[in-house]
DRENMAR-45367 format. One record per residue (C-alpha): residue in three letters; x negated, y negated, z negated; residue number from 0. Coordinates in Angstrom, 1 decimal, decimal comma, m for minus. Layout:
[atom "ALA"; [X; Y; Z]; NUM]
...
// end
This chain:
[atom "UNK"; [m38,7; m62,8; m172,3]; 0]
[atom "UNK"; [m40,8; m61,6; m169,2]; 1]
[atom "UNK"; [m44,3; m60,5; m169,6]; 2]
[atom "UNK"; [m47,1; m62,3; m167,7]; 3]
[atom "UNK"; [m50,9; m61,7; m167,5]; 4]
[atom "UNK"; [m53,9; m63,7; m166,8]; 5]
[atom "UNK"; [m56,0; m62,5; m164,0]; 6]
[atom "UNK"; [m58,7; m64,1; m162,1]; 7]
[atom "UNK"; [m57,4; m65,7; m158,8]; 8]
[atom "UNK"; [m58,5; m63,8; m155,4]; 9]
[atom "UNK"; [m58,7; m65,2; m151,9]; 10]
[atom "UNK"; [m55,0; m63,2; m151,5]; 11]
[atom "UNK"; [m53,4; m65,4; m153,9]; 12]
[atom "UNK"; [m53,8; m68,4; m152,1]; 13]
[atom "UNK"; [m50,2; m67,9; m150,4]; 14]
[atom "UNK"; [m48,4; m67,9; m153,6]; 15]
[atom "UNK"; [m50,8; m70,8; m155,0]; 16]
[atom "UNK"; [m49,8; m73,1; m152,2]; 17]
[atom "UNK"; [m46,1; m72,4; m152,8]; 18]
[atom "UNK"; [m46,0; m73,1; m156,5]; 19]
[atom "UNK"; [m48,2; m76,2; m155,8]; 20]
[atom "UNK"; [m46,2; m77,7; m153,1]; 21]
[atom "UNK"; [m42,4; m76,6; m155,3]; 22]
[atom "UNK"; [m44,1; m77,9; m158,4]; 23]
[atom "UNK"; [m45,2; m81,3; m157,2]; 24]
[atom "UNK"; [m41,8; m82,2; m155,7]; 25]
[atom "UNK"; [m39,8; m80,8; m159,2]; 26]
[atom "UNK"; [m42,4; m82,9; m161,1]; 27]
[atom "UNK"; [m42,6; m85,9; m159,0]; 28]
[atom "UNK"; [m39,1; m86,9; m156,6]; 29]
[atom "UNK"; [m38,2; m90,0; m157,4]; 30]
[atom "UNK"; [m41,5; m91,1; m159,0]; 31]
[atom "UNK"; [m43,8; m91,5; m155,7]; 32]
[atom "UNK"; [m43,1; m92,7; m152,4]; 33]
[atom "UNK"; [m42,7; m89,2; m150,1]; 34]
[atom "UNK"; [m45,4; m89,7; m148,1]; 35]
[atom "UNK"; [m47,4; m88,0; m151,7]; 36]
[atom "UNK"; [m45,1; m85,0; m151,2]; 37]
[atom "UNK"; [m45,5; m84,4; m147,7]; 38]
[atom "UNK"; [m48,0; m81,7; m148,0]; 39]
[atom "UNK"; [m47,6; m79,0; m145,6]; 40]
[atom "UNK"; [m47,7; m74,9; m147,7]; 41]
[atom "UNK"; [m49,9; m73,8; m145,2]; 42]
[atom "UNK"; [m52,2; m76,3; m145,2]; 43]
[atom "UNK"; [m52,4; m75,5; m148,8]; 44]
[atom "UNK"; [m52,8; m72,2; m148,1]; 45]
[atom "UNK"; [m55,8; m72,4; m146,1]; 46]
[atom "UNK"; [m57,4; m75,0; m149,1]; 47]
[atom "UNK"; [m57,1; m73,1; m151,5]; 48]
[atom "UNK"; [m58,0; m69,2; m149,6]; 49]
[atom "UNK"; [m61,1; m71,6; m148,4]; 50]
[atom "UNK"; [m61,9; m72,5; m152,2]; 51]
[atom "UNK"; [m61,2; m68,9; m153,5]; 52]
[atom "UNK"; [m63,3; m67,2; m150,9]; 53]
[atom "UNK"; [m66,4; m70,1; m151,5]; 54]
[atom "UNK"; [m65,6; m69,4; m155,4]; 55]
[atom "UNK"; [m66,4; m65,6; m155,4]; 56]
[atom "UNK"; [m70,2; m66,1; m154,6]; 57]
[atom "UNK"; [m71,1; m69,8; m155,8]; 58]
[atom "UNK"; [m68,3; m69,6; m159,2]; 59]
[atom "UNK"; [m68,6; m72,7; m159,0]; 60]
[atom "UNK"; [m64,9; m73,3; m160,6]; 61]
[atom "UNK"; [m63,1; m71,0; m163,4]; 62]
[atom "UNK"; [m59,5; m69,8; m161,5]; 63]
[atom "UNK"; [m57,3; m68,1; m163,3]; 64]
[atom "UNK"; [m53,6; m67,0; m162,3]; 65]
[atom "UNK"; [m50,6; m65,7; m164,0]; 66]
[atom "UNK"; [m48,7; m62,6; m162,8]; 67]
[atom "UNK"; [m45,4; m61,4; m163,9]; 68]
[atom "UNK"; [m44,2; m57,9; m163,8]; 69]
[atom "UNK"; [m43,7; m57,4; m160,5]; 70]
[atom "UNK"; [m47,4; m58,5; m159,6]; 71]
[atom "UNK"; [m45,8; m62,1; m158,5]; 72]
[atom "UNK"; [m48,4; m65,1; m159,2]; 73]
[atom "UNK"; [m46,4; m67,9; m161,2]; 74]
[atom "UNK"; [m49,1; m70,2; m162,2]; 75]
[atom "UNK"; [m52,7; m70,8; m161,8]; 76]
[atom "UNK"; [m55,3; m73,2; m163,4]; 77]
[atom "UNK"; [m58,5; m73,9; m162,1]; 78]
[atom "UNK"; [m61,5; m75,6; m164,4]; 79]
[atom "UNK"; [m65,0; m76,6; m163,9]; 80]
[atom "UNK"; [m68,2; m76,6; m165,8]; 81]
[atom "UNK"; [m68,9; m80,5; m166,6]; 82]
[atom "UNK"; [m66,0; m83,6; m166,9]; 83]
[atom "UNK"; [m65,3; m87,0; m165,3]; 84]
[atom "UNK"; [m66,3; m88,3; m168,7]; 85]
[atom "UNK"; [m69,9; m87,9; m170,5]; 86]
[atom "UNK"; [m68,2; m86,6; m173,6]; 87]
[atom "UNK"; [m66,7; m83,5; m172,4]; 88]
[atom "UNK"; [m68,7; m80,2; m171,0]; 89]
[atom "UNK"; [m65,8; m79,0; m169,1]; 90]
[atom "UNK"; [m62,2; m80,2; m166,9]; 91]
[atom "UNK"; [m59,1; m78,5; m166,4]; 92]
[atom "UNK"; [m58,8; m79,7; m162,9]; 93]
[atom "UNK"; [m55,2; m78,2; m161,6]; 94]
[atom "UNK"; [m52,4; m76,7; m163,5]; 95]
[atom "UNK"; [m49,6; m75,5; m162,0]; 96]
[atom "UNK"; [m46,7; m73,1; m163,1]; 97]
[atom "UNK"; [m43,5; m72,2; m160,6]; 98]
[atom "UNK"; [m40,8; m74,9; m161,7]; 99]
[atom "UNK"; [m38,7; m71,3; m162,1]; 100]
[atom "UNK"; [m41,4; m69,9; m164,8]; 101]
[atom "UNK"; [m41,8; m73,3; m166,4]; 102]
[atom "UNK"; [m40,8; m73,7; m170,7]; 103]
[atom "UNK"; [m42,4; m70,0; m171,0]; 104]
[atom "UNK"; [m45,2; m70,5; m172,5]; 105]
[atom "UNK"; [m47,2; m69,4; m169,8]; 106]
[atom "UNK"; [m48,8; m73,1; m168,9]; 107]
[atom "UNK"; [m50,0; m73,2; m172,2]; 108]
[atom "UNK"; [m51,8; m69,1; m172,2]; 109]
[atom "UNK"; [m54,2; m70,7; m169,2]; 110]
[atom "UNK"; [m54,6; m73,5; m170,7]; 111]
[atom "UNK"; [m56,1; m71,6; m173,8]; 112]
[atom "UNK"; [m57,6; m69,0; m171,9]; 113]
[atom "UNK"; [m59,7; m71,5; m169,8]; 114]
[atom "UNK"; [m60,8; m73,0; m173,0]; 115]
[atom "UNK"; [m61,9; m69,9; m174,6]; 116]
[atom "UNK"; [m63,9; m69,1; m171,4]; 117]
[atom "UNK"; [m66,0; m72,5; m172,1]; 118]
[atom "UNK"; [m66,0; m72,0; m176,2]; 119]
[atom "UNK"; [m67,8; m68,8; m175,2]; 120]
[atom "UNK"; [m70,2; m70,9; m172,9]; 121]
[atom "UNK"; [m70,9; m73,2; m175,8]; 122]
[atom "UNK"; [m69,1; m75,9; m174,1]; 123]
[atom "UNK"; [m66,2; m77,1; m177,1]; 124]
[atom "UNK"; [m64,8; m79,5; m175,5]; 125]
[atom "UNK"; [m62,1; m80,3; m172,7]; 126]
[atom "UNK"; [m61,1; m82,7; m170,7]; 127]
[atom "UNK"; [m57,7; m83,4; m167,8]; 128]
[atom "UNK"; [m56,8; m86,2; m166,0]; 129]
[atom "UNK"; [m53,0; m86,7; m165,9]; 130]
[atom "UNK"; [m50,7; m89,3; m163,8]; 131]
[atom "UNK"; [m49,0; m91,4; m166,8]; 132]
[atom "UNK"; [m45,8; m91,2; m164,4]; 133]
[atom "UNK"; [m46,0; m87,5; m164,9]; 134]
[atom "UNK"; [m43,0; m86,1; m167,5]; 135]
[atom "UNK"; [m45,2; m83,6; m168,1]; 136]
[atom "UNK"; [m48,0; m85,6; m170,1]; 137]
[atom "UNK"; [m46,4; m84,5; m173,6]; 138]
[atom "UNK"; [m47,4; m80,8; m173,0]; 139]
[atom "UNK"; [m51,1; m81,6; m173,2]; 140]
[atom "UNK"; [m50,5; m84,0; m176,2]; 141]
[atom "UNK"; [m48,5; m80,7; m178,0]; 142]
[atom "UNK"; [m51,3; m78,6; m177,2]; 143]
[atom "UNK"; [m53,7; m81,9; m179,2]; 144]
[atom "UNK"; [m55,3; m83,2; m176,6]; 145]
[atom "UNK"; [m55,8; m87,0; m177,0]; 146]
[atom "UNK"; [m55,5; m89,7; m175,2]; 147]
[atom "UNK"; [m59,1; m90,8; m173,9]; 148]
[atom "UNK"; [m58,7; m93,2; m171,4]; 149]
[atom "UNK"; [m57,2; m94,5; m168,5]; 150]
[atom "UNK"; [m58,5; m95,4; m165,1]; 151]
[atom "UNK"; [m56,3; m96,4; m161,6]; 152]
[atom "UNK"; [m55,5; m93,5; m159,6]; 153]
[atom "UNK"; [m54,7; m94,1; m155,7]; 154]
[atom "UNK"; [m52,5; m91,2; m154,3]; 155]
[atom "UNK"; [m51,8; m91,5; m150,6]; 156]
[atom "UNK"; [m52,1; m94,9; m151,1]; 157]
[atom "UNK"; [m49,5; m95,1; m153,8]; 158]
[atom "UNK"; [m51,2; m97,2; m156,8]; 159]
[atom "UNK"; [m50,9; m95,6; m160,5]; 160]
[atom "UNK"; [m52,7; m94,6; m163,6]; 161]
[atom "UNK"; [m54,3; m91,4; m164,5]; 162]
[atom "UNK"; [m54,3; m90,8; m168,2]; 163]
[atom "UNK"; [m57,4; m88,8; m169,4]; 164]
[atom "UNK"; [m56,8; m86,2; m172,0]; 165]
[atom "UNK"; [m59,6; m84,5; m173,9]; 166]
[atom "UNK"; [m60,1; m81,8; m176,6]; 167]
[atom "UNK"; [m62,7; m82,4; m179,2]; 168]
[atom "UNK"; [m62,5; m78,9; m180,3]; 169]
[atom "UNK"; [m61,4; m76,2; m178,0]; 170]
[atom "UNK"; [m61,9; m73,6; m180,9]; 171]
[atom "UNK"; [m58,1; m75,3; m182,6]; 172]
[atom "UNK"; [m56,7; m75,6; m178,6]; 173]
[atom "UNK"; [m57,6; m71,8; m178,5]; 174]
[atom "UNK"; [m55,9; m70,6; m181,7]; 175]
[atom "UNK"; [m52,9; m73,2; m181,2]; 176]
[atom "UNK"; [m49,3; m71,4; m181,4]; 177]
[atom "UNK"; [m45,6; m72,4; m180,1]; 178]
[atom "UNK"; [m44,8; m73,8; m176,5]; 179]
// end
């Protein structure tokens, strides 16, 4: 097995960021949304997300984390925020994202914990993340024991669905949770 780390994301990483967003999202979801959702050009990724890293260093407004292999290569990233979409949860894992070639590692589920043991420390215990019920991916959360919370309509480039909103009630078992 390869070796990762968790690092705080930098305005450099935004190339990389861009790339696994833009390769994850159309490995995730071909087939499941019209291709107008996929059309979404790296580089204007790439200046998103160096304009949110670069804000981020003075305001910290978000919690961004990546993941780094050996050779210094970022394969994921997860980004959270103090506060939720929902009253009863102090913080949101708003993107997570791990290179379709790095996925089944265990290295989605490291951020995951490692953004909730950055809030635990805050006194903030719970979690929430809002996830499209078309996404495959929706039983990763639900291994890691988040619950189902609600659901609300989502609209994504016009295309009509639901987002599925997980929450942790107790990121102190999230943190010590083992396995993939």
């Amino acid at each position: 097995m390869d070796k990762f780390w968790i690092r705080s994301a930098v305005p450099n990483d935004a190339q990389r960021m861009a790339e696994i967003l833009v390769t994850a999202q159309r490995a995730v979801f071909s087939g499941l949304v019209p291709e107008k959702c996929l059309d979404f050009p790296v580089e204007e990724s790439r200046r998103n997300w160096r304009e949110t890293l670069i804000e981020n260093e003075s305001s910290q407004e978000f919690l961004l984390l990546v993941a780094e292999n050996e050779a210094g290569l970022v394969i994921g990233y997860g980004m959270w925020s103090e506060g939720s979409r929902h009253p009863d949860f102090a913080s949101e894992l708003r993107v997570l994202m791990v290179d379709p070639a790095w996925q089944r590692q265990g290295i989605g589920r490291l951020l995951v914990q490692r953004g909730a043991t950055f809030y635990q420390k805050q006194d903030m215990g719970t979690m929430l993340v809002g996830v499209l019920k078309i996404n495959p991916n929706t039983v990763f959360y639900e291994q890691l024991g988040a619950e189902l919370v609600e659901e609300r309509p989502y609209t994504w480039e016009g295309f009509q669905t639901i987002e599925w909103l997980y929450g942790w009630n107790n990121l102190e078992r999230l943190i010590n949770r083992r396995g993939r």
